[in-house]
C-alpha positions, 0 to 999 in steps of 0.5 A, a space after each residue: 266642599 260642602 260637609 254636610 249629608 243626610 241619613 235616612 234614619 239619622 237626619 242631618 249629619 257632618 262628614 267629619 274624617 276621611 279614611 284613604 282606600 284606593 280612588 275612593 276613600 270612605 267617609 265618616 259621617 256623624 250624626 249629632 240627632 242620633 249620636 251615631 256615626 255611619 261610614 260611606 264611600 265617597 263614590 257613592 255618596 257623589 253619584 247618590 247611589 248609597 241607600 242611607 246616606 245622600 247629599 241631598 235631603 229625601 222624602 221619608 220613607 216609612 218601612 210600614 204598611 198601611 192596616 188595611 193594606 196589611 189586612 187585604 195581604 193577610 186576607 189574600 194569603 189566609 183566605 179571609 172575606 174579600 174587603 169592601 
């Protein structure tokens, strides 16, 4: 089994413990880039269902907004000049 898993803010990371619970035991994840270590259910992480942590590498994600989309929001709720 490959150990290895992706966190969307902490990069790349190892699976390093398995906690029993049930059918699907949770594990933990440490990631050496951030020096964190994060939890998921083995169910999740096999269907890819599971926001931050993934089998597979994702695309980045920015939580950001461009400026001017953020300005053409602001002038839409505050009645600004339409943009050009």
């Amino acid at each position: 089994m490959n150990n290895t898993v992706f966190h969307t803010e902490h990069g790349k990371g190892q699976i390093v413990g398995t906690i029993p619970k049930g059918t699907n035991p949770v594990l933990m994840c440490y990631f050496p880039q951030a020096q964190a270590t994060e939890f998921v259910d083995h169910q999740s992480l096999e269907t890819d269902t599971d926001e931050m942590i993934s089998r597979y590498e994702r695309p980045d994600t920015p939580d950001t907004v461009s400026d001017k989309l953020q300005q053409a929001i602001e002038n839409l709720f505050s009645g600004g000049q339409p943009m050009g």
